[in-house]
C-alpha positions as CSV (number, residue, x, y, z in Angstrom):
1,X,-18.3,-13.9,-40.4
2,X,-19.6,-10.2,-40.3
3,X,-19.6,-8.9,-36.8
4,X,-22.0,-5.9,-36.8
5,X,-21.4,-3.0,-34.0
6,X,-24.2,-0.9,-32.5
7,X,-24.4,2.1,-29.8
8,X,-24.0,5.5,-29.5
9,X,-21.4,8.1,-30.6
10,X,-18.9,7.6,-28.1
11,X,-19.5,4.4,-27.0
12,X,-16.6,2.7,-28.2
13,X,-17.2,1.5,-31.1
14,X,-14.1,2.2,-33.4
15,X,-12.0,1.0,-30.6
16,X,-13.4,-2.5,-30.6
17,X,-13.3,-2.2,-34.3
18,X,-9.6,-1.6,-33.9
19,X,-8.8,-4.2,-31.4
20,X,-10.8,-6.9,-33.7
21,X,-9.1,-5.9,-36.7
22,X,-5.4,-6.1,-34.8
23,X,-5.2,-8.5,-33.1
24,X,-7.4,-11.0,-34.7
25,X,-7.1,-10.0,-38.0
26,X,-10.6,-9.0,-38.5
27,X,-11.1,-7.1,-42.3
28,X,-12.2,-3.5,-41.2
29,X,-14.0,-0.9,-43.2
30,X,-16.6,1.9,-42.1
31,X,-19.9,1.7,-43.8
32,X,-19.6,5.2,-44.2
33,X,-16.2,5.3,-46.1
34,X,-17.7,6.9,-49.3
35,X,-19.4,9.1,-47.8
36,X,-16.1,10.4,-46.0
37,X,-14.3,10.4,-49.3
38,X,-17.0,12.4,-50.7
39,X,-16.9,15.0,-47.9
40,X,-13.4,15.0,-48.2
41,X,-13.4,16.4,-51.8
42,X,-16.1,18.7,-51.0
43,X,-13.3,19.8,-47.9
44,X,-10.6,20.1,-50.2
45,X,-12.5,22.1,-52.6
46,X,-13.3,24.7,-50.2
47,X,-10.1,24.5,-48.0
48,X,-7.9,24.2,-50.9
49,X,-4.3,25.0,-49.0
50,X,-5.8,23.0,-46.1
51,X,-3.2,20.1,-45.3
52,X,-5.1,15.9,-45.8
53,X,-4.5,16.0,-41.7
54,X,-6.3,19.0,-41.5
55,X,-9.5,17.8,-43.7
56,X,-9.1,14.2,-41.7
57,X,-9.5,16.2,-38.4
58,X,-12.7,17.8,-40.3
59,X,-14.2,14.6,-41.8
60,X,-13.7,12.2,-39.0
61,X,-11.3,13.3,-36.6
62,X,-11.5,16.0,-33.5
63,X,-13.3,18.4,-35.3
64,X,-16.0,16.2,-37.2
65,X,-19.1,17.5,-35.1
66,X,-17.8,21.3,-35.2
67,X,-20.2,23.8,-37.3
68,X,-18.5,25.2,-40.0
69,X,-19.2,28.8,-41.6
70,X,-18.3,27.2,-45.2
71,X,-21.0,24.8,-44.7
72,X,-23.7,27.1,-43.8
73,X,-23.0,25.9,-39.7
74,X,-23.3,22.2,-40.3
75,X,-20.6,19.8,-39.0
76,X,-18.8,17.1,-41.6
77,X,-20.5,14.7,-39.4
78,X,-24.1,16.3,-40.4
79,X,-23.4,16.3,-44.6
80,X,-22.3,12.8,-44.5
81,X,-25.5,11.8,-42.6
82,X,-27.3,13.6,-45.0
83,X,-25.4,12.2,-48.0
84,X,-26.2,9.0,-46.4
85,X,-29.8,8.9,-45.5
86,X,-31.7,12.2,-47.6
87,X,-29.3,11.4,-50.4
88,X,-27.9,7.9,-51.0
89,X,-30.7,6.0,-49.0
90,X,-33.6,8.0,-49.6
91,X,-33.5,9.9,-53.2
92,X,-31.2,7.0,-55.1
93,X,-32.0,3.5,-53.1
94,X,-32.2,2.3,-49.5
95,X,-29.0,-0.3,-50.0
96,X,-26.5,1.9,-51.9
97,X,-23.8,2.6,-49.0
98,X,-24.7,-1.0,-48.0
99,X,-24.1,-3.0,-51.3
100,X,-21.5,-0.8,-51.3
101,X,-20.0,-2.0,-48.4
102,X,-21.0,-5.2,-49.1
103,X,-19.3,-6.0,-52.4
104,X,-16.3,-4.7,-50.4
105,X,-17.0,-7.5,-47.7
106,X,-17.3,-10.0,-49.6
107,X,-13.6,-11.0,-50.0
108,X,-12.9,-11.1,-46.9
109,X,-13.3,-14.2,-44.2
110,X,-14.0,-11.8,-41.2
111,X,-15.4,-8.5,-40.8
112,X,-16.4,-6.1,-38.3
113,X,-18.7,-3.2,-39.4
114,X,-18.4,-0.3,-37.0
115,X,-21.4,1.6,-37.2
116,X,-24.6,-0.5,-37.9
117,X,-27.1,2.2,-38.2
118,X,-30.4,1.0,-40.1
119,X,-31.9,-2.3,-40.1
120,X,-31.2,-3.6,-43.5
121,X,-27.3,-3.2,-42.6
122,X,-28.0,-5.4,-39.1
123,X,-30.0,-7.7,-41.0
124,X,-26.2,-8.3,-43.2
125,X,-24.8,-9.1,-40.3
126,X,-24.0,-12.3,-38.9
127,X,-23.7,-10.9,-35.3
128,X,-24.8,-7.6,-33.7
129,X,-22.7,-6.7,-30.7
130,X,-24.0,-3.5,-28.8
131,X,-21.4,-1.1,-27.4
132,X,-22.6,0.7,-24.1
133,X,-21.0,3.1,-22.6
134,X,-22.7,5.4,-19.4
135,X,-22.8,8.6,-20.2
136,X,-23.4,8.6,-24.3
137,X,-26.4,8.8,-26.0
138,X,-27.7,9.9,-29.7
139,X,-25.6,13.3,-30.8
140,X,-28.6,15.0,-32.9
141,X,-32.3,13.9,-33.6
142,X,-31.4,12.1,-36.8
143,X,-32.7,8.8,-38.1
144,X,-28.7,7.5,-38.5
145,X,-28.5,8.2,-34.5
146,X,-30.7,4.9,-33.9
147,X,-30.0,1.7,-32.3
148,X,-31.4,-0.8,-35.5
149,X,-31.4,-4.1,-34.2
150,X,-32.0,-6.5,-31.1
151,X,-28.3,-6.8,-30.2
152,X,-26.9,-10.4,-30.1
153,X,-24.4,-9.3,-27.3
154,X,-23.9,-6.2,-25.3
155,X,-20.5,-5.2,-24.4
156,X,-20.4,-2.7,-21.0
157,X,-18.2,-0.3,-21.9
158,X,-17.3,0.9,-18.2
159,X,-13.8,0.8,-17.3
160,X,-10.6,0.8,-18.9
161,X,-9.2,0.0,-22.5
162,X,-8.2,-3.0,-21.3
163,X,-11.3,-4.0,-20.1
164,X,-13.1,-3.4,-23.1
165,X,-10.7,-5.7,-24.2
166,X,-11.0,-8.6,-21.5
167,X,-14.5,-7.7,-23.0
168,X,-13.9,-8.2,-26.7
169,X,-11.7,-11.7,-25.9
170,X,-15.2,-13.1,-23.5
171,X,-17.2,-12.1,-26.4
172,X,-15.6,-14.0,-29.0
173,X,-15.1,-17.1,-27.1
174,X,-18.6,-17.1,-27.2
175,X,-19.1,-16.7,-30.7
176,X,-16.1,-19.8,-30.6
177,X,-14.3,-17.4,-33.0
Protein backbone atom coordinates (compact mmCIF):
# COMPACT_ATOMS: atom_id res chain seq x y z
CA UNK A 1 0.00 0.00 0.00
CA UNK A 2 1.41 3.47 -1.04
CA UNK A 3 -0.18 6.28 0.87
CA UNK A 4 0.39 9.47 -1.21
CA UNK A 5 0.48 13.01 0.74
CA UNK A 6 -0.64 16.25 -0.81
CA UNK A 7 -0.82 20.16 0.38
CA UNK A 8 1.06 23.02 0.81
CA UNK A 9 4.52 23.75 2.19
CA UNK A 10 3.77 23.82 5.69
CA UNK A 11 0.88 21.92 6.01
CA UNK A 12 2.16 19.10 7.70
CA UNK A 13 3.09 16.82 5.61
CA UNK A 14 6.51 15.35 6.89
CA UNK A 15 5.01 15.17 10.21
CA UNK A 16 2.35 12.70 9.18
CA UNK A 17 4.97 11.12 7.19
CA UNK A 18 6.80 10.68 10.45
CA UNK A 19 4.11 9.56 12.65
CA UNK A 20 3.09 6.76 9.75
CA UNK A 21 6.51 5.70 9.42
CA UNK A 22 6.90 5.35 13.54
CA UNK A 23 4.49 4.09 14.80
CA UNK A 24 3.13 1.94 12.16
CA UNK A 25 6.02 1.01 10.51
CA UNK A 26 5.24 2.72 7.31
CA UNK A 27 8.58 2.53 4.69
CA UNK A 28 9.37 6.36 4.25
CA UNK A 29 11.37 8.07 1.60
CA UNK A 30 10.98 11.65 -0.02
CA UNK A 31 10.41 11.69 -3.74
CA UNK A 32 12.79 14.23 -3.82
CA UNK A 33 15.77 12.37 -2.05
CA UNK A 34 18.15 12.52 -5.16
CA UNK A 35 17.55 15.64 -5.84
CA UNK A 36 18.62 16.58 -2.14
CA UNK A 37 21.75 14.44 -2.49
CA UNK A 38 22.50 16.20 -5.50
CA UNK A 39 22.13 19.69 -3.99
CA UNK A 40 24.02 18.48 -1.22
CA UNK A 41 27.23 17.85 -3.36
CA UNK A 42 26.71 20.97 -5.22
CA UNK A 43 26.66 22.53 -1.16
CA UNK A 44 29.63 20.83 -0.29
CA UNK A 45 31.46 21.91 -3.28
CA UNK A 46 30.92 25.46 -2.64
CA UNK A 47 30.88 25.36 1.29
CA UNK A 48 33.70 23.05 1.42
CA UNK A 49 34.60 23.59 5.49
CA UNK A 50 30.84 23.80 5.88
CA UNK A 51 29.91 21.06 8.56
CA UNK A 52 26.95 17.92 6.89
CA UNK A 53 24.50 19.84 9.75
CA UNK A 54 25.23 22.88 8.26
CA UNK A 55 24.51 21.85 4.37
CA UNK A 56 21.36 19.69 5.97
CA UNK A 57 20.08 23.03 7.44
CA UNK A 58 20.74 24.40 3.67
CA UNK A 59 19.16 21.52 1.70
CA UNK A 60 16.19 20.73 3.77
CA UNK A 61 16.35 22.14 7.08
CA UNK A 62 15.70 25.95 8.57
CA UNK A 63 17.44 27.55 5.96
CA UNK A 64 16.13 25.61 2.75
CA UNK A 65 14.01 28.65 1.34
CA UNK A 66 16.85 31.25 2.18
CA UNK A 67 18.51 33.00 -1.12
CA UNK A 68 21.94 32.34 -1.24
CA UNK A 69 24.74 34.79 -2.86
CA UNK A 70 26.68 31.37 -4.03
CA UNK A 71 23.62 30.47 -5.92
CA UNK A 72 23.03 33.63 -7.73
CA UNK A 73 20.00 34.46 -4.83
CA UNK A 74 18.17 31.23 -5.27
CA UNK A 75 17.17 29.02 -2.23
CA UNK A 76 18.22 25.01 -2.11
CA UNK A 77 14.57 24.70 -2.18
CA UNK A 78 14.50 26.55 -5.76
CA UNK A 79 17.63 24.24 -7.53
CA UNK A 80 16.07 21.18 -6.45
CA UNK A 81 12.68 22.21 -8.02
CA UNK A 82 14.42 23.05 -10.89
CA UNK A 83 16.52 19.88 -10.97
CA UNK A 84 13.31 18.28 -10.58
CA UNK A 85 10.95 19.62 -13.08
CA UNK A 86 13.23 21.93 -15.97
CA UNK A 87 15.91 19.19 -15.53
CA UNK A 88 14.91 15.61 -14.59
CA UNK A 89 11.14 15.85 -15.73
CA UNK A 90 11.36 18.12 -18.46
CA UNK A 91 14.85 17.88 -20.49
CA UNK A 92 15.57 13.86 -19.62
CA UNK A 93 11.87 12.19 -19.00
CA UNK A 94 8.69 13.00 -17.08
CA UNK A 95 9.11 9.68 -14.65
CA UNK A 96 12.78 9.86 -13.73
CA UNK A 97 12.56 11.04 -9.85
CA UNK A 98 9.41 8.78 -9.93
CA UNK A 99 10.72 5.45 -11.27
CA UNK A 100 13.27 6.42 -9.13
CA UNK A 101 11.40 6.40 -6.25
CA UNK A 102 9.49 3.69 -7.44
CA UNK A 103 12.01 0.95 -7.76
CA UNK A 104 12.90 2.12 -4.26
CA UNK A 105 9.20 1.34 -3.21
CA UNK A 106 8.88 -1.54 -4.49
CA UNK A 107 10.37 -3.65 -1.57
CA UNK A 108 8.56 -2.42 0.75
CA UNK A 109 4.81 -3.56 2.02
CA UNK A 110 3.80 0.08 3.14
CA UNK A 111 4.78 3.36 2.03
CA UNK A 112 4.01 6.86 2.53
CA UNK A 113 5.26 9.38 -0.12
CA UNK A 114 5.42 12.87 1.45
CA UNK A 115 5.26 15.22 -1.22
CA UNK A 116 2.96 14.12 -4.22
CA UNK A 117 3.52 16.97 -6.56
CA UNK A 118 2.52 15.97 -10.31
CA UNK A 119 -0.05 13.69 -11.42
CA UNK A 120 1.80 10.82 -12.72
CA UNK A 121 3.25 10.44 -8.99
CA UNK A 122 -0.66 10.55 -7.55
CA UNK A 123 -1.62 8.25 -10.16
CA UNK A 124 1.25 5.61 -8.26
CA UNK A 125 -0.45 5.99 -5.45
CA UNK A 126 -2.81 3.80 -3.91
CA UNK A 127 -4.24 6.61 -1.68
CA UNK A 128 -3.92 10.40 -1.75
CA UNK A 129 -4.45 11.99 1.62
CA UNK A 130 -4.49 15.89 1.48
CA UNK A 131 -2.84 17.83 4.37
CA UNK A 132 -4.58 21.23 5.15
CA UNK A 133 -3.44 23.47 7.26
CA UNK A 134 -5.13 27.47 7.54
CA UNK A 135 -2.77 29.70 6.91
CA UNK A 136 -0.31 27.85 4.13
CA UNK A 137 -0.56 28.04 0.68
CA UNK A 138 1.94 27.60 -2.48
CA UNK A 139 5.64 29.23 -1.56
CA UNK A 140 6.57 30.46 -5.18
CA UNK A 141 4.65 30.30 -8.63
CA UNK A 142 6.21 27.05 -9.66
CA UNK A 143 4.55 24.10 -11.32
CA UNK A 144 5.93 21.60 -8.18
CA UNK A 145 3.80 24.09 -5.75
CA UNK A 146 0.47 22.36 -7.20
CA UNK A 147 -2.15 20.28 -5.60
CA UNK A 148 -2.12 17.07 -8.46
CA UNK A 149 -4.75 14.98 -7.64
CA UNK A 150 -8.58 14.75 -6.30
CA UNK A 151 -7.52 13.75 -2.71
CA UNK A 152 -8.96 10.48 -1.44
CA UNK A 153 -9.06 12.00 2.23
CA UNK A 154 -8.40 15.35 3.69
CA UNK A 155 -6.73 15.64 6.97
CA UNK A 156 -7.56 19.29 8.89
CA UNK A 157 -4.54 20.21 10.11
CA UNK A 158 -5.85 22.70 12.84
CA UNK A 159 -4.96 22.00 16.25
CA UNK A 160 -2.27 20.30 17.95
CA UNK A 161 0.29 17.46 17.18
CA UNK A 162 -1.70 15.30 18.78
CA UNK A 163 -4.54 15.97 16.92
CA UNK A 164 -3.11 15.52 13.69
CA UNK A 165 -2.48 12.38 15.19
CA UNK A 166 -6.08 11.39 16.48
CA UNK A 167 -6.26 12.49 12.72
CA UNK A 168 -3.79 10.08 11.26
CA UNK A 169 -5.24 6.95 13.53
CA UNK A 170 -9.35 7.99 12.07
CA UNK A 171 -7.79 7.95 8.75
CA UNK A 172 -6.36 4.66 8.72
CA UNK A 173 -9.16 2.96 10.25
CA UNK A 174 -10.82 3.90 7.34
CA UNK A 175 -8.48 2.67 4.91
CA UNK A 176 -8.85 -0.75 7.57
CA UNK A 177 -4.99 -0.44 7.61
Amino acid sequence: MIIGLQGYAGAGKSTVADYLATRHGFARRHIKHTLARMTDVLLEDIYPEAHKSDIYALTDGEHKREPLAALGGRSATEIQQFLGTEFGREFIHPDLWLDIWSAWAAGHERVVQESVRFANEAERCDVIWEIRRPGFEAVNGHVSESLPARADLYINNTGSVDDLHYAIEVALSELGA
